[in-house]
C-alpha positions as CSV (number, residue, x, y, z in Angstrom):
1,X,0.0,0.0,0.0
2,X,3.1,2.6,0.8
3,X,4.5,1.6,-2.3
4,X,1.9,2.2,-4.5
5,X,0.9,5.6,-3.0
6,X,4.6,6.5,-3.3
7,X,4.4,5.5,-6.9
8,X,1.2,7.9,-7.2
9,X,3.1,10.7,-5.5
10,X,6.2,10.4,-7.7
11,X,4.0,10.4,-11.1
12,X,2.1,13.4,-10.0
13,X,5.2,15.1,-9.1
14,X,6.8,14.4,-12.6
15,X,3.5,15.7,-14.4
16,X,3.7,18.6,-12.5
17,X,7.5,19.8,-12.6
18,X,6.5,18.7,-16.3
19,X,3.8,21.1,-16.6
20,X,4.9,23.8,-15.7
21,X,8.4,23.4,-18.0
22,X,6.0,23.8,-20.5
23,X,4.2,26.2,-20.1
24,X,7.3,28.3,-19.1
25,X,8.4,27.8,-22.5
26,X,5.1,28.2,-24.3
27,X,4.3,31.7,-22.7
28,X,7.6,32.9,-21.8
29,X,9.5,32.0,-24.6
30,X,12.3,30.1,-22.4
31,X,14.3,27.7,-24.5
32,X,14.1,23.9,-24.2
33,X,16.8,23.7,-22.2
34,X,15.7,26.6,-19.6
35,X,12.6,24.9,-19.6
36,X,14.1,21.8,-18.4
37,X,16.0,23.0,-16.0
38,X,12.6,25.1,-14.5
39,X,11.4,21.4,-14.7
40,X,13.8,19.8,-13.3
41,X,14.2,22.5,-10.0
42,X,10.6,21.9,-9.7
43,X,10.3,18.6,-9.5
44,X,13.6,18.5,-6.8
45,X,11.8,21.0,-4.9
46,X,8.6,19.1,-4.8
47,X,10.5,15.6,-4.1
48,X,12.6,17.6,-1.4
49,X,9.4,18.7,-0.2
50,X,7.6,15.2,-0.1
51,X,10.5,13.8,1.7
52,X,10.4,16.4,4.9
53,X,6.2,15.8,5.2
54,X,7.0,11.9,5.5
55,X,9.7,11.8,7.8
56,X,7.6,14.7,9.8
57,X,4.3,12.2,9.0
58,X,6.7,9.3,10.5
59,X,8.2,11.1,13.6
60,X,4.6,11.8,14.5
61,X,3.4,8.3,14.5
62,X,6.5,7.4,16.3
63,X,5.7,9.8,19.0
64,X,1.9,8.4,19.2
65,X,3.2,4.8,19.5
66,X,6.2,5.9,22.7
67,X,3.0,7.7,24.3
68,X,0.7,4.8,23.6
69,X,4.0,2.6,25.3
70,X,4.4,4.7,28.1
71,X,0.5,4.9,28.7
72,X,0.7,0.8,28.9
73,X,4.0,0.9,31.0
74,X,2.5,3.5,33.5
75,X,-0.7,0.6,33.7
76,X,1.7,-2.4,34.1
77,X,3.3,-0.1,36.7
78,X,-0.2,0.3,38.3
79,X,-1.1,-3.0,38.3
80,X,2.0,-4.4,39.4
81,X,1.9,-2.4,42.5
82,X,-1.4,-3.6,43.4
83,X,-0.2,-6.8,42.7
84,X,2.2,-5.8,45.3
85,X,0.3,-4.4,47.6
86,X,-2.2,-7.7,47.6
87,X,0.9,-9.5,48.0
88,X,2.4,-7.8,51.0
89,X,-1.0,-7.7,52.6
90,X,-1.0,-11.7,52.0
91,X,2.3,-12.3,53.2
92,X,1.3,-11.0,56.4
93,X,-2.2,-13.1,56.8
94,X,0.1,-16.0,56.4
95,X,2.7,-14.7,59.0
96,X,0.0,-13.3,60.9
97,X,-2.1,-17.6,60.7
98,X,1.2,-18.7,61.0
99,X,2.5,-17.4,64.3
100,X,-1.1,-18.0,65.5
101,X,-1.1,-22.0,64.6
102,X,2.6,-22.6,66.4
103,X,1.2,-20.8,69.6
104,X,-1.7,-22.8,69.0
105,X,0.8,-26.3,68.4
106,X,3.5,-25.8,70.5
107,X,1.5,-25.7,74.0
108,X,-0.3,-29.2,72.8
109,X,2.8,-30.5,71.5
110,X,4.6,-30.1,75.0
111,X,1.2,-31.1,76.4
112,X,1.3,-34.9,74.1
113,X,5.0,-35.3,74.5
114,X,4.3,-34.9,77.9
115,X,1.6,-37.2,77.8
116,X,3.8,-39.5,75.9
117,X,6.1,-39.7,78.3
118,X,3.5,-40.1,81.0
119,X,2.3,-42.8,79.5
120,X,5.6,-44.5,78.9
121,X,6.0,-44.7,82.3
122,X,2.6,-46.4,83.1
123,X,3.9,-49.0,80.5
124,X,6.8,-49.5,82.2
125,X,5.6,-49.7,85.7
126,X,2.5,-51.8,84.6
127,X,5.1,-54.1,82.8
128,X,7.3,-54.0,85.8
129,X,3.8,-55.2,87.8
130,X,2.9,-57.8,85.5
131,X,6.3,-59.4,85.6
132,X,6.6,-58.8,89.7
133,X,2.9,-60.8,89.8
134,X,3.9,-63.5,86.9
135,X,7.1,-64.0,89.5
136,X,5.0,-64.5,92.8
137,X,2.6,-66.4,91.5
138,X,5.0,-69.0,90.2
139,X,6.9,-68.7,93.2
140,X,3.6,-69.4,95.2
141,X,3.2,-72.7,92.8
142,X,7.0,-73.8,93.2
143,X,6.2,-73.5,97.1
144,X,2.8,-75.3,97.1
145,X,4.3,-78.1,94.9
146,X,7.1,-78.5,97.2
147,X,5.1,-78.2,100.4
148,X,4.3,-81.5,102.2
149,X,0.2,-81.5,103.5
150,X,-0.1,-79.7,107.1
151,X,-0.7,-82.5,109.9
152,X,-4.0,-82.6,111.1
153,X,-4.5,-80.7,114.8
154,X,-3.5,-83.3,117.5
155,X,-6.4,-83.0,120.8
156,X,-5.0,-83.5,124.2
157,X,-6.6,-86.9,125.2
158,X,-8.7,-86.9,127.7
159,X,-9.6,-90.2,130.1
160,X,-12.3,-90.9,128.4
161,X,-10.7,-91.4,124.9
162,X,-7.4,-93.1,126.8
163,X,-10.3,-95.2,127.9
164,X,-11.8,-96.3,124.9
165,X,-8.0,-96.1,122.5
166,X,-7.2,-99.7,121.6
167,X,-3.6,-98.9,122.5
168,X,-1.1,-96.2,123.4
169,X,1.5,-97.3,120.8
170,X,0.2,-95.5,117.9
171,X,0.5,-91.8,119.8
172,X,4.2,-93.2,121.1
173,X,5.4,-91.5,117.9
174,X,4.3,-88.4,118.4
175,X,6.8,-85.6,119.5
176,X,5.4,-83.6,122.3
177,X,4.5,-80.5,121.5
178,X,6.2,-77.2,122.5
179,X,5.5,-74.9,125.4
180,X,3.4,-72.5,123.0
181,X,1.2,-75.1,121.5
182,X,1.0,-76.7,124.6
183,X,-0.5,-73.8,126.4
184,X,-3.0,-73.4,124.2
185,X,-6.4,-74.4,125.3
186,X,-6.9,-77.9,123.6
187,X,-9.7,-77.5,120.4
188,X,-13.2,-78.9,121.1
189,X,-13.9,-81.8,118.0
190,X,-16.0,-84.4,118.3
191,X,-15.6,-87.7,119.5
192,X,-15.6,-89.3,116.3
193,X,-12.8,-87.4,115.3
194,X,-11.7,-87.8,118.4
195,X,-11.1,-91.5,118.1
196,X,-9.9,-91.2,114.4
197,X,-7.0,-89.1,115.4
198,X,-6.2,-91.5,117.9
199,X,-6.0,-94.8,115.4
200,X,-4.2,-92.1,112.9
201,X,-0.8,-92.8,112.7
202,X,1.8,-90.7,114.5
203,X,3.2,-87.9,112.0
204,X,7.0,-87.1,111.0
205,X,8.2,-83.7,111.7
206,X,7.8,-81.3,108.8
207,X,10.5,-80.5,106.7
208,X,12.2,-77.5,106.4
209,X,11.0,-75.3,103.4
210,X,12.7,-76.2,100.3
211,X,15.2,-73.6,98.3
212,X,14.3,-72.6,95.1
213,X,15.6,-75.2,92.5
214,X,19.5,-73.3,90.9
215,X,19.3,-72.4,87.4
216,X,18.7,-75.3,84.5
217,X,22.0,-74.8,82.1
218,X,22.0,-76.8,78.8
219,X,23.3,-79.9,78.7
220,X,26.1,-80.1,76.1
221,X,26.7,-83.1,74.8
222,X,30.2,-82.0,72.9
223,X,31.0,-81.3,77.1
224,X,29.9,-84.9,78.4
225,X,31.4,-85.7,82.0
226,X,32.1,-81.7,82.6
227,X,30.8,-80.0,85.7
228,X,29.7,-76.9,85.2
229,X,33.5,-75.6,86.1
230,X,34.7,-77.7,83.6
231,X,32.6,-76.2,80.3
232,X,33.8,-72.9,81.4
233,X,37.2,-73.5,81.4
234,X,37.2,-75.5,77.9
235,X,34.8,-72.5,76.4
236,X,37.9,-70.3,77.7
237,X,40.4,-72.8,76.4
238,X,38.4,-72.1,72.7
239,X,38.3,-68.5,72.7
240,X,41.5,-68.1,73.7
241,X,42.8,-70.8,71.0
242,X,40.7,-69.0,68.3
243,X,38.6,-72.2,67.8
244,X,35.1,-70.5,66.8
245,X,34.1,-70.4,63.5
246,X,32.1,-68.8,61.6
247,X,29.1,-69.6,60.0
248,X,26.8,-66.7,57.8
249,X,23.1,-66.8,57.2
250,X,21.6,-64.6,54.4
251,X,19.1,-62.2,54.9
252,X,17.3,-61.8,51.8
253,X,14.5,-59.3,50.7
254,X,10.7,-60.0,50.2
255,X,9.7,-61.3,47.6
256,X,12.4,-60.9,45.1
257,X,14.7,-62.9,47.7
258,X,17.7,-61.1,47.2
259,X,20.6,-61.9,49.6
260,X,20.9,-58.6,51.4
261,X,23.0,-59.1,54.4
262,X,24.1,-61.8,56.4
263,X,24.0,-62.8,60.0
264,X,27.5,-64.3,61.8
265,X,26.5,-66.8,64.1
266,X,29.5,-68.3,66.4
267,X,30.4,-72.2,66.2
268,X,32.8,-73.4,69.1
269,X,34.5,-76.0,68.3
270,X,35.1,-78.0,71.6
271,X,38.2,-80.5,72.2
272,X,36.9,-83.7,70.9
273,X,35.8,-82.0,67.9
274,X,32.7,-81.1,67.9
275,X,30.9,-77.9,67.1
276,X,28.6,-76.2,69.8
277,X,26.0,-73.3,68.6
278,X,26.2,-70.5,70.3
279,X,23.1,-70.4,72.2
280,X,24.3,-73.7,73.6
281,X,27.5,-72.4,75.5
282,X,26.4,-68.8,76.1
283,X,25.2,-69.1,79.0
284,X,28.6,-70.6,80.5
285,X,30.4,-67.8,79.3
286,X,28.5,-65.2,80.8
287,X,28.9,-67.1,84.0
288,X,32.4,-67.7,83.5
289,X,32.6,-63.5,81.9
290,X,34.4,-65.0,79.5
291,X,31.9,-63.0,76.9
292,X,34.0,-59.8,76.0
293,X,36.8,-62.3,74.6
294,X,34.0,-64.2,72.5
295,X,33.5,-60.4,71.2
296,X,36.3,-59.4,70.4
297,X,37.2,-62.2,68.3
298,X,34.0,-62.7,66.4
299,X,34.1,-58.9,66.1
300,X,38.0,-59.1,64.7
301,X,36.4,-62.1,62.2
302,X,33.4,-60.0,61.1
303,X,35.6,-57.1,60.0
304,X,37.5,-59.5,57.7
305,X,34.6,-61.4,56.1
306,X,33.0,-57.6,55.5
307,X,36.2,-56.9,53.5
308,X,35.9,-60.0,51.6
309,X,32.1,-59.3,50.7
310,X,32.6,-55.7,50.0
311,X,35.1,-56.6,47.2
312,X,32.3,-58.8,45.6
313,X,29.1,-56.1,46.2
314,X,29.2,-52.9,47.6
315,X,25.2,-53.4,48.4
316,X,26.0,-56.0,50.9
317,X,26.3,-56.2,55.1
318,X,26.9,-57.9,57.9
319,X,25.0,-58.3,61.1
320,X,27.4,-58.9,64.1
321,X,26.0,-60.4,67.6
322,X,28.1,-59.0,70.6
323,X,27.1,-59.0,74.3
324,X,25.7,-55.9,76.0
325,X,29.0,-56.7,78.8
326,X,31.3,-55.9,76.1
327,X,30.4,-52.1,76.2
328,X,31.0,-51.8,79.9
329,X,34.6,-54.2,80.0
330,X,37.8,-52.5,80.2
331,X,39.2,-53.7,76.7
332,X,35.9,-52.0,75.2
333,X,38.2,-48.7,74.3
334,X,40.8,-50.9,72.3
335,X,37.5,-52.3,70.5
336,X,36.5,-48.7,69.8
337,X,40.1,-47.7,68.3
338,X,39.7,-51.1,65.7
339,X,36.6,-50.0,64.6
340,X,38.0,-46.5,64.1
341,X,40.7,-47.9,62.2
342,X,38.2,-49.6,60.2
343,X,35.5,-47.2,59.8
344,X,35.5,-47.4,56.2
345,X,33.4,-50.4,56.5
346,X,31.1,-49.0,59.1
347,X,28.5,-48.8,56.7
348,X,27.8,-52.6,55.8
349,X,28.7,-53.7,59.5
350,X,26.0,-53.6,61.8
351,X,26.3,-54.7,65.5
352,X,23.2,-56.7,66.7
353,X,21.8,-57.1,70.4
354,X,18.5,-58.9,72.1
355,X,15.7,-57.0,73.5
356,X,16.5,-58.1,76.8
357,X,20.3,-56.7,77.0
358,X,18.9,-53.7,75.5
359,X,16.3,-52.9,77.7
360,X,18.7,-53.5,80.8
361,X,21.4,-51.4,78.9
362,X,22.5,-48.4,81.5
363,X,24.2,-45.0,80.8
364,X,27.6,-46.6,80.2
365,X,26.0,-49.1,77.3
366,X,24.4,-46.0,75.9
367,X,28.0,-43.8,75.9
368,X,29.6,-46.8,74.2
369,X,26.9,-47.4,71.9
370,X,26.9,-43.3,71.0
371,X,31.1,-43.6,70.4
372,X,30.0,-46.7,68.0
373,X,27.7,-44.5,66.4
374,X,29.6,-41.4,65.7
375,X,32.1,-43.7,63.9
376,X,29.0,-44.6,61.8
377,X,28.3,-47.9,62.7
378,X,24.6,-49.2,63.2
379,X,22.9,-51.3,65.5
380,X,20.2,-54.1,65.7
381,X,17.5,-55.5,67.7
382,X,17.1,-59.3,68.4
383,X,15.4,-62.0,70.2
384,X,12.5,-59.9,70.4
385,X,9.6,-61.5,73.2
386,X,7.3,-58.8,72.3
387,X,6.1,-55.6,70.4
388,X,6.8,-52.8,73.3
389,X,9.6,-50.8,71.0
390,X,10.0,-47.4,71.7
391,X,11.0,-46.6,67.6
392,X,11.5,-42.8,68.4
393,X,14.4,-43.5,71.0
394,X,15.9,-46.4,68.8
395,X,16.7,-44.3,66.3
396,X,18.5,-41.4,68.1
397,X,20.2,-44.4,69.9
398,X,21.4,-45.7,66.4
399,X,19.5,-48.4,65.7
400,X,18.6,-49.2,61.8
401,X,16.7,-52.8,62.4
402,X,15.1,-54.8,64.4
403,X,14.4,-59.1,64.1
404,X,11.3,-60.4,64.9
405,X,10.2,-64.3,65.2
406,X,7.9,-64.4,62.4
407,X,5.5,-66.5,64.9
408,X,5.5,-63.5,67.1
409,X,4.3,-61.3,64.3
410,X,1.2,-63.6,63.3
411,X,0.6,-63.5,67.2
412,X,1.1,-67.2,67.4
413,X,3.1,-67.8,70.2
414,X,0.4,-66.9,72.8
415,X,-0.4,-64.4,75.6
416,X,2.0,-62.5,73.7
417,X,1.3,-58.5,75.1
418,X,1.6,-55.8,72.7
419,X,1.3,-51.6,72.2
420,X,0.3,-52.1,68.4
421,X,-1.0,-54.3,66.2
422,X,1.6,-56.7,64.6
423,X,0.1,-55.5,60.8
424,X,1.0,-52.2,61.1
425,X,4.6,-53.0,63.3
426,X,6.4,-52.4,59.9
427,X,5.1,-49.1,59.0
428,X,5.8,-47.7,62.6
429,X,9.3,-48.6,62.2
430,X,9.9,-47.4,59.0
431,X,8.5,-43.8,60.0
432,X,11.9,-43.5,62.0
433,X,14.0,-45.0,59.5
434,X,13.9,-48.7,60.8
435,X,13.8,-51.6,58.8
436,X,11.8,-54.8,59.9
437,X,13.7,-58.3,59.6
438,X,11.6,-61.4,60.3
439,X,13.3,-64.5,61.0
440,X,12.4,-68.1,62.2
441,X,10.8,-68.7,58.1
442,X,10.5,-72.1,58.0
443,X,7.4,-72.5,55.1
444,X,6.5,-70.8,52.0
445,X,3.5,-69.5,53.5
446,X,4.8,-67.9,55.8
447,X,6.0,-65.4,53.3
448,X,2.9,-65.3,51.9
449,X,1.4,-63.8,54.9
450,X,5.0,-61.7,55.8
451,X,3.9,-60.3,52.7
452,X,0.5,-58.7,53.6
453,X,2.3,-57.0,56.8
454,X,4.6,-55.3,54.4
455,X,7.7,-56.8,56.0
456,X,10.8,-56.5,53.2
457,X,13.4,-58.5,54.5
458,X,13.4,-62.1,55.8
459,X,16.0,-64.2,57.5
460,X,15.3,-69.1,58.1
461,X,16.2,-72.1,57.0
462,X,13.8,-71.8,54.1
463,X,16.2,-69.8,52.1
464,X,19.4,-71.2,53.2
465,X,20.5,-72.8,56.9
466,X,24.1,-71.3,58.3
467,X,26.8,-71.7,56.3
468,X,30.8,-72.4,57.6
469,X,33.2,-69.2,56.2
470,X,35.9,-70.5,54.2
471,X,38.9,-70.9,56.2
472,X,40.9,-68.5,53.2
473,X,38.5,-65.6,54.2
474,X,39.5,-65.2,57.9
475,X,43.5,-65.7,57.1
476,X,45.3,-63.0,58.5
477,X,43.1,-62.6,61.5
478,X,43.7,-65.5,63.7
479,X,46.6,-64.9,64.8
480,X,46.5,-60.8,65.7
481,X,42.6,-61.9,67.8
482,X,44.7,-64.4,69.8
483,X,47.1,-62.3,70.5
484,X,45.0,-59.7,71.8
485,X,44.8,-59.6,75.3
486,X,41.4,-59.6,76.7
487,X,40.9,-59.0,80.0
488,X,40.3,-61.5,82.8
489,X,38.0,-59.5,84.7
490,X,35.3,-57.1,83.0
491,X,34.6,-54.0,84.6
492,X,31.7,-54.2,87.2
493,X,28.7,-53.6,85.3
494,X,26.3,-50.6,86.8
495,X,24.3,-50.6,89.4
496,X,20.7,-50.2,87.9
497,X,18.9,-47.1,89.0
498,X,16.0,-48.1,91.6
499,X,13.1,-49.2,89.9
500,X,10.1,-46.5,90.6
501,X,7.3,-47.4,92.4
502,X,4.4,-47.8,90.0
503,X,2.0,-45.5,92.3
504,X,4.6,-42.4,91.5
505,X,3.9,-42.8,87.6
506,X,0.1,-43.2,88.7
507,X,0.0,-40.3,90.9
508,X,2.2,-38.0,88.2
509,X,-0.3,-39.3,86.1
510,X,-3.2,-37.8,88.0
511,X,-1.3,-35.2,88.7
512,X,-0.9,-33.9,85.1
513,X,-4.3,-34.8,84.4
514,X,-5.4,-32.4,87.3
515,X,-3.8,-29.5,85.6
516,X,-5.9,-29.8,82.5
517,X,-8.7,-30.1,84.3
């Protein structure tokens, strides 16, 4: 469209510079060359002309379009402002909500944690009753089983009975009766009775109460013809000698039933040969405290067998059992500089404990288990009797897993007392970063049904039993654990704080509940 109105302008500007030429030279008499020229001026003029309106014509539109701009910037401006301002004023409804819902939060929180804790405590102290009144009353049955039957109250006879008594010989056995009973009025019982007593056979003295039967300790039959003296001394002979092996069980993930980790469980190998499982000889080392040697050497064993996986998988670990006395002996400290030497590994090494040990662990088991933790090594739970974890407090302690019986899970072992249903024991673990290990699988449906309570990892004989280490693995490592001295004598373990009576958590319990009110 510019073009062809340029076009337009041009021809008209031609006809005109044109025009007038000629007529310059028809009525003035110019010649034809004047009369070009005339043209020629005139049509410059007029082009030079055209050229100033359109760049005048195009300044002017380009002034119309910066207003119309600055017109729509001062707008944006505007708006953006208010946009601003809305902003700002929304910025402090949330501040303002804000500040009022963690006033609102914060008092409750204290007032549930609180709670929490009060609660804790009535679990413990109801525990501690139920345990005090399961010990009683089996006392009371040991006592009524070993009680002989009370004689039957012995009349003072009287002429009349002498008189009608076939013969003294039967009360010749009777021993007279001290000066207490004997002062006492004789009871009134018919004569029937009477003469029954009397033809009753005379009865023996009663026995003194009987103790309370010692402790049952397996009987090992790799230690046959061994008093209980003797098995310690040969389970000290062993450690000292570096005769236990190792044996590894895998722990494998549900349902893919991918070997995970591995669990080291301790073989001794007595004198004649034969191989003892741990749970078997335990119990004579922690008599003879002979169990922070077994540590250190299984530990010393474990380290070396980590290596040897670890060049094989990176996504592999080891779960290593040590006792609970081991973190209060006096060698723990040289444990704690090896593991610090071999921190590297800390990550696929992960030291395992029962329930029981951990629930009588005292501040000294906690400081050791807190320098075991800074050096990034992780613990477990085993053994577990029953479901009363506190998963808030084992994770700040360090602990990344806990074992559970599969049994105990499905509730099948009986009278087994709980906080939580067994279904959802998983997913309260994994909200603090625990993982759930259940072991004892013995069937396929078991898994089956480990699967519906969303339990990832599994541990029994039905994917493999324990396997010996090969003796090429632990090279290098027998010889530095025997030659560590372990100390005779552990350190004295803690006297445990007194237990609190239950009525103080009840009463703090009232009392806290009186405040609300």
């Amino acid at each position: 469209m510019l073009r062809i109105s340029a076009i337009f302008i041009s021809i008209c500007m031609v006809l005109i510079a044109g025009s007038i030429g000629f007529v310059v030279y028809l009525r003035f008499g110019f010649t034809g060359a004047e009369s070009a020229l005339v043209a020629l001026g005139i049509l410059t003029a007029l082009a030079v002309y055209n050229a100033i309106a359109a760049r005048k014509r195009d300044r002017l539109e380009a002034s119309n379009q910066l207003a119309n701009l600055a017109r729509g910037a001062d707008d944006l401006a505007r708006q953006l402002a208010e946009y601003g301002r809305r902003l700002s004023a929304v910025e402090v409804k949330v501040d303002t909500t804000v500040d009022r819902a963690l006033a609102t939060a914060q008092p409750l929180a204290a007032e549930i944690e609180e709670l929490s804790a009060l609660v804790k405590q009535l679990a413990d102290s109801v525990a501690a009753q139920e345990v005090t009144v399961t010990n009683a009353l089996q006392a009371i049955e040991r006592s009524a089983l070993h009680r002989p039957p009370a004689p039957a109250p012995v009349p003072q006879p009287t002429a009349a009975t002498l008189s009608t008594a076939p013969s003294a010989a039967p009360l010749a056995g009777i021993a007279p009766a001290p000066a207490a009973v004997a002062a006492a009025p004789a009871p009134q019982i018919p004569a029937a009775v009477a003469a029954f007593v009397q033809a009753a056979p005379a009865p023996q003295a009663m026995p003194a109460a009987p103790r309370p039967a010692p402790r049952v300790e397996r009987n090992i039959p790799a230690f046959a013809g061994l008093d209980r003296g003797g098995i310690i001394a040969a389970i000290g002979r062993a450690i000292q000698g570096g005769r236990i092996d190792l044996y590894l069980q895998p722990v494998v993930t549900l349902p893919q039933r991918k070997v995970r980790y591995y669990e080291a469980l301790s073989r001794l190998k007595a004198d004649n040969g034969d191989l003892v499982p741990a749970e078997d000889f335990l119990d004579y080392a922690e008599a003879g405290q002979l169990t922070p040697g077994l540590d250190h050497l299984s530990v010393m064993r474990c380290v070396q067998v980590v290596r040897r996986l670890l060049l094989k998988s990176r996504d592999v670990g080891l779960f290593c059992n040590i006792s609970s006395a081991t973190l209060v002996d006096a060698g723990f400290p040289k444990l704690l500089e090896f593991m610090e030497a071999n921190r590297a590994i800390a990550p696929a090494l992960v030291f395992e404990f029962t329930q029981s040990a951990v629930r009588a662990m005292g501040p000294i088991e906690h400081e050791s288990l807190a320098a075991l933790a800074e050096r990034g090594y992780r613990f477990s739970i085993d053994n577990l009797t029953d479901l009363r974890l506190d998963a808030r407090e084992l994770n700040d302690r360090g602990f990344r897993f806990v074992k559970a019986p599969a049994a105990l899970l499905f509730n099948r072992v009986g009278l087994v007392s709980t906080d939580i249903h067994p279904a959802d024991f998983s997913d309260l673990l994994g909200r603090f970063g625990i993982d759930l290990i259940a072991d004892h699988i013995e069937n396929e449906a078991t898994v089956v049904d480990l699967l519906d309570y969303d339990v990832r990892f599994g541990q029994g004989i039905l994917f493999s039993p324990p396997r010996p280490v090969r003796a090429e693995a632990l090279q290098g490592v027998s010889e530095p654990a025997r030659e560590t001295p372990f100390p005779s004598t552990p350190a004295a373990a803690p006297q445990p704080p007194p237990a609190a009576a239950p009525a103080g958590n009840l009463a703090q319990l009232a009392r806290a509940f009186s405040r609300r009110v």
